[in-house]
N, C-alpha and C positions, 0 to 999 in steps of 0.2 A: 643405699643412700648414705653418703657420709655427712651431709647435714642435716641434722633431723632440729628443729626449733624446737620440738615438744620435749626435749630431754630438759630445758631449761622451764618447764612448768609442771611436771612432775607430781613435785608437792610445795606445799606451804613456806618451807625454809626455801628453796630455790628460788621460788615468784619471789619472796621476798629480797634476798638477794641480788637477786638485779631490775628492782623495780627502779626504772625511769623517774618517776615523779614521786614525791613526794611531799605531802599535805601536813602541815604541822597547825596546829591552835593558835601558836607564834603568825603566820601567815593569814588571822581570822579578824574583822572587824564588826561588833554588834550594832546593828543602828537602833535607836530608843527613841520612844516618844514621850516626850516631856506634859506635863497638861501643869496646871494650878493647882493649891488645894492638898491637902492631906488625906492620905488610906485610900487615895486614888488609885485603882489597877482595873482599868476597862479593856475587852478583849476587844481586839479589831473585827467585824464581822467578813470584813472580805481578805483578812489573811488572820486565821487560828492559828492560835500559839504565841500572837504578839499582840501587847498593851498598851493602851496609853496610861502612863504613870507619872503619880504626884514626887517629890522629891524623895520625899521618906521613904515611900517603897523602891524608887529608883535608886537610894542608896544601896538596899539589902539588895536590890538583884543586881547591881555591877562587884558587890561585895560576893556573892555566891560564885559568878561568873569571874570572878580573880583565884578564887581556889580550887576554881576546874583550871585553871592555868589560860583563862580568856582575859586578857587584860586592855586589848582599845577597844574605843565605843566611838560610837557617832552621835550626836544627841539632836532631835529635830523637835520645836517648838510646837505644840497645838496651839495659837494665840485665842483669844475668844473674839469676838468681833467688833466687839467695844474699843479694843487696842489697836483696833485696823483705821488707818488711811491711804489714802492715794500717794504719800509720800515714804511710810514704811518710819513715821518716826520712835516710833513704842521699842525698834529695832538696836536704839541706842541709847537708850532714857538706863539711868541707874537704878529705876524701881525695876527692871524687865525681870521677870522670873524663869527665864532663861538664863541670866548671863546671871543672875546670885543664886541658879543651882550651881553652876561653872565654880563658881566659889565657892560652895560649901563643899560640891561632890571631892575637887582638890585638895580641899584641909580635910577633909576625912578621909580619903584615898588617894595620897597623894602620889603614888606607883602607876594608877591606870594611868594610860594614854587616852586625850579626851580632843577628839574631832569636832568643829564647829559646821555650821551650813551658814554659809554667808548668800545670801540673797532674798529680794524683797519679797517672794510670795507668801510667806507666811505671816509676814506684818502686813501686806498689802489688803485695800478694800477693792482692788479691780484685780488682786489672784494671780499676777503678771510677776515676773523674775525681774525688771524695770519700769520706771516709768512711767505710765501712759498718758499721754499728749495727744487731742484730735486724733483716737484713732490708731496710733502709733509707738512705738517702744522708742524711746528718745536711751542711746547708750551713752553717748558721754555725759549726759546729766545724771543717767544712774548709778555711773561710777565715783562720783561724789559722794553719795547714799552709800553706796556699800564700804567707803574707805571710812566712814564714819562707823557703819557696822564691827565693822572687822577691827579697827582699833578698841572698839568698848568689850568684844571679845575678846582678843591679847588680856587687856588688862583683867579679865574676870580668871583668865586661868588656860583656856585654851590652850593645846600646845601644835595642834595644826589648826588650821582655818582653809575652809574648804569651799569655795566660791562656786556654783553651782549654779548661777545666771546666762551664763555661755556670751556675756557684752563683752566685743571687742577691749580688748587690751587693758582687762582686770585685775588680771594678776600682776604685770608691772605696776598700775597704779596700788592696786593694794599692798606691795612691796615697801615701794618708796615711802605710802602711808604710814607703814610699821617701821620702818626703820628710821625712821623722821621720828616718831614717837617713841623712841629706845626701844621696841621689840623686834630685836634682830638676830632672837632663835626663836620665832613664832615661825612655823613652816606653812608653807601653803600645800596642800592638798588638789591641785587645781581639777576639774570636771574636764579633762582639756576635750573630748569626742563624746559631751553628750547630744543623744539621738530625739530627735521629735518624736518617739516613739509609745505606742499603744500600748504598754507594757508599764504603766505608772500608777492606773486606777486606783489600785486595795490603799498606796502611798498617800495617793491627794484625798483620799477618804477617811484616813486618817489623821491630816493635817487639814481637813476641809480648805486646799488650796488650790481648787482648783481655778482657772478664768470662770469669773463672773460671768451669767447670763445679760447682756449690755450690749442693746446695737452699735452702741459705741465705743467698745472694746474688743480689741482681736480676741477672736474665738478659740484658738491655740497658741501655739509655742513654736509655728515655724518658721518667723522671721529673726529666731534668734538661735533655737535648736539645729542638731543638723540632720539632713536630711538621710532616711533611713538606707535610703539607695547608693549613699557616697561613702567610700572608702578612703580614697587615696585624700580626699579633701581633709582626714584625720591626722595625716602628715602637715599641712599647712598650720592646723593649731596646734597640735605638739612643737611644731619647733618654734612656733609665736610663743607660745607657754614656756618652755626651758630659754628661752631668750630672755624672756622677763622678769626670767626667778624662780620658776614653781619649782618646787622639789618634788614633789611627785607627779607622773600624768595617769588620768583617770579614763578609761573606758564604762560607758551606762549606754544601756544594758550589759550584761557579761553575756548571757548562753546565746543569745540571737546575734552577738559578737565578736565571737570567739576570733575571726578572722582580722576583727579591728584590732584584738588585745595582742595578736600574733605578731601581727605588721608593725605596732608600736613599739614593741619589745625587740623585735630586729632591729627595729631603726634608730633606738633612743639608748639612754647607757642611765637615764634615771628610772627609777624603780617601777614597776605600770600596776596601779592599784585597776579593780575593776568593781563592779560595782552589780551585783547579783542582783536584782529588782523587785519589788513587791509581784509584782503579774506571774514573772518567771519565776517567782518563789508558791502564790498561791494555785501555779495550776498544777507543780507537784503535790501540793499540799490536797489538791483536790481531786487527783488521781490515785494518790496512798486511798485515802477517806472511801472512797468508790469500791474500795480492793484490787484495781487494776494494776498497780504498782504496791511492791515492799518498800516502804519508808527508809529503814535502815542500808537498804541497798541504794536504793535511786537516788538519795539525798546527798552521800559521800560520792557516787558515781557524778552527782553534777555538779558539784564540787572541786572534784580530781580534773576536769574536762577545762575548767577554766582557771584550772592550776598549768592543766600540762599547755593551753595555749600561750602560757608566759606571764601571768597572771604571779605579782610577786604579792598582792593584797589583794586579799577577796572582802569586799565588806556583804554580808548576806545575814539575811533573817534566820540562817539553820545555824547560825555562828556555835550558841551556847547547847544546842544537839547534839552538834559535833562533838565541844569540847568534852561533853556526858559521854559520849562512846567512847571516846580515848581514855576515859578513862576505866572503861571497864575491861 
């Protein structure tokens, strides 16, 4: 045989040598959960190893997580239910302790890279990404709401803003919002191919967002989500997304995706963040636990998987793992 492929895996130095893909820390984004309150650090119960945390601690662990060489985060709200209405207004009020941790975590780290979530479920009292009207997700009334969001983020410090509602033609509107307001290197992050997808749980259990129980309120997310069976329909909002502005497009889920982050990355020339999920994070997490699987392998293995589908931004819950093995 004069081609033998195993002469290139050998050993150690050679796989390395010509390894295809390549995972750096640089490529990592941490999502956090924000809560009220001081010396807050509560474990999640349906995904281990991640917290809801008060500012002060959420300072030292994006500080710890910069000297492993992990420097973006994502920061997602727990509001409590007092701050919730059916209009999401708590979302852009100047007391929000959300948007003056954005300002503090900034003056005191001002190198991280600090991602927003722009959309109403987490201020909402009906748990909806818009909305609700008789019944109904009204979108261009909630794009009013969210340009209002997304500007009182710019001005707290944000340096992306990441719109995660999936209402028609958001991103242009929260464009022209920011740039009407003088922030016109606030980047948008857009969600552009998020899935109505069963893979969200450990997430809304942490942010208690999910839809209200209310016979008069849709029960899920899929008049505005898309539908798990559509692919090619992810080309329609990517190119509505890069048409409108966004700088970056986003695939959610990532591993039950890998095909959407593929296609999008052939077809598009801006960067394709994906979005590693809570579900898909804790049923690794509950197969290490089991002994069924080695953590240290499986966790970089699915990792690497939706790096090599074209995946230029992984945001995942193993972010600050990773960046602990590289360095050992």
């Amino acid at each position: 045989m004069h081609r033998r492929p195993r002469r290139n895996r050998q050993h150690k130095a050679v796989r390395d040598l010509v390894r295809e893909t390549h995972l750096l820390t640089d490529h990592l984004v941490y999502p956090l959960f924000l809560v009220e309150g001081q010396g807050v650090k509560e474990e999640i119960p349906s995904l281990p190893g991640n917290f809801r945390m008060s500012l002060d601690v959420m300072l030292r662990e994006i500080e710890t997580c910069m000297q492993m060489g992990l420097r973006s985060f994502i920061l997602f709200p727990a509001v409590p239910n007092q701050y919730k209405d059916k209009e999401a207004t708590y979302s852009y009020q100047p007391d929000n302790f959300y948007l003056k941790a954005a300002r503090a975590i900034k003056k005191e780290l001002p190198e991280c890279l600090l991602i927003s979530d722009v959309a109403m479920d987490p201020y909402s009292a009906d748990g909806h990404d818009g909305l609700v009207r008789q019944g109904k997700i009204l979108n261009d009334e909630t794009l009013v709401i969210l340009a209002r969001m997304a500007v009182a983020q710019a001005e707290a410090g944000f340096d992306f803003l990441g719109p995660s509602d999936m209402m028609d033609g958001r991103v242009g509107y929260l464009r022209e919002a920011l740039d009407t307001a003088g922030f016109t290197n606030t980047g948008i992050l857009s969600y552009t191919a998020k899935y109505a997808s069963a893979f969200y749980g450990p997430f809304r259990d942490a942010l208690d967002s999910a839809p209200r129980a209310d016979a008069h309120i849709p029960k899920d997310k899929k008049t505005y989500q898309m539908d798990p069976a559509n692919k090619r329909e992810a080309l329609i909002e990517a190119e509505l997304d890069t048409i409108e502005g966004a700088d970056m497009l986003m695939v959610k889920p990532a591993l039950h995706y890998l095909d959407v982050i593929h296609l999008l990355k052939s077809e598009f020339e801006l960067p394709i963040a994906a979005y590693h999920v809570s579900g898909e994070c804790a049923m690794l997490i509950a197969a290490c636990r089991n002994g069924w699987l080695e953590y240290t392998q499986a966790m970089p293995e699915a990792l690497l998987s939706i790096r090599r589908a074209g995946a230029d931004i992984i945001l995942t819950y193993f972010a600050k793992d990773y960046a602990r093995m590289q360095q050992l």
